[in-house]
N, C-alpha and C positions, 0 to 999 in steps of 0.2 A: 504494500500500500504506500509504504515510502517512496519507493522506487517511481511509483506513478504520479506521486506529489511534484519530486524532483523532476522528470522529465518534461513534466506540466509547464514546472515554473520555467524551464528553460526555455521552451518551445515557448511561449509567452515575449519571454525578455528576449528573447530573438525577434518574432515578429515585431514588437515595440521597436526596438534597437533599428532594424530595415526600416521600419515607416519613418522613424524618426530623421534619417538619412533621406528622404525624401521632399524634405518642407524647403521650400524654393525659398531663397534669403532675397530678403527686403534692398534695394540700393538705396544709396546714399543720394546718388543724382539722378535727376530728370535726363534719360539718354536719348528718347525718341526720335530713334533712326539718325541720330549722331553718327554712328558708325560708318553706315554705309552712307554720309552725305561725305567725311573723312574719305571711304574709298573712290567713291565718284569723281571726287576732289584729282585725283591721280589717273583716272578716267574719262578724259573729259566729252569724250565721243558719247556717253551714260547718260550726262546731262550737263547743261547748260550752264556757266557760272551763276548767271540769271535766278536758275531753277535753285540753287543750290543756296543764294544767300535768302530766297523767300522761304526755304525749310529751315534754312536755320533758326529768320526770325520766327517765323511759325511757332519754332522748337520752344525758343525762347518766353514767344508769350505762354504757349502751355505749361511749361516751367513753373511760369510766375501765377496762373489758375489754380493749377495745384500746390504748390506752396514747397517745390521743394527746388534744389540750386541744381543748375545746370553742372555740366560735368567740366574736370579742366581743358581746358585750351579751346572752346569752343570759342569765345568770344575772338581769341587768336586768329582762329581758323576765316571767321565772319571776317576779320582786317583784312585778313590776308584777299579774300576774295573780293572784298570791296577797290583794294589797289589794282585786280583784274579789271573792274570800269573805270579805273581812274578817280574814283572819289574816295580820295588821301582824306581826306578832314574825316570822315564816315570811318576809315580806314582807323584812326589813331586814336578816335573814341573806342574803339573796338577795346586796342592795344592797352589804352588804360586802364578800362574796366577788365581786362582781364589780370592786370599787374594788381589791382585794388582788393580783386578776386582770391587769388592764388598768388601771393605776394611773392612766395618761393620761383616762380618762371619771372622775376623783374629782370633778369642780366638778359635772359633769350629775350625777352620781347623788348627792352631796350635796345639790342642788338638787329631785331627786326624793324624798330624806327628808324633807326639810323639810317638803312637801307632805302627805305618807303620816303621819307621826311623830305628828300629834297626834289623829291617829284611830281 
């Protein structure tokens, strides 16, 4: 009768243990299709710079709906795209708020102004 107690509990704590392993973890940041806007970015036959900085913003307002922060270097990514049409000022707003963001990337994105700024 022991013996069938013991194997219970195990076959128990085992199924528990698996399910447990299961539970999809919460993010930090709002990603929504960041990703593949990132790859498209390197693809530009995918889509259009155009297309790419209206997902961003997209991204950005739903972000700010749901309440939670965008992931790093997007706002980067948005500069970077914006000096694709030539709008440097749109561009360096980007740059700042991503520095203001993620304090930790100020040397790369200072480095990416310096590049943009006199253009």
């Amino acid at each position: 009768m022991l013996k069938k107690q013991y194997i219970t509990y195990l076959l128990f704590s085992g199924v528990l243990l698996l399910l447990s392993g299961c539970q999809s973890s919460k993010t930090i940041y709002y990603w929504d299709g960041y990703q593949e806007n990132l790859y498209n970015y390197n693809q530009p036959d995918k889509s259009s710079y155009s297309e790419q900085i209206v997902a961003l913003e997209k991204s950005i307002e739903k972000a700010k709906s749901v309440n939670k922060p965008i992931p790093p270097g997007l706002h980067a990514h948005l500069g970077l795209l914006y000096t694709t049409q030539g709008n440097n000022n749109k561009a360096m707003e980007q740059f700042e708020l991503e520095k203001t963001l993620f304090p930790e990337s100020k040397n790369f994105i200072e480095f990416v102004e310096r590049k943009y700024r006199g253009r």
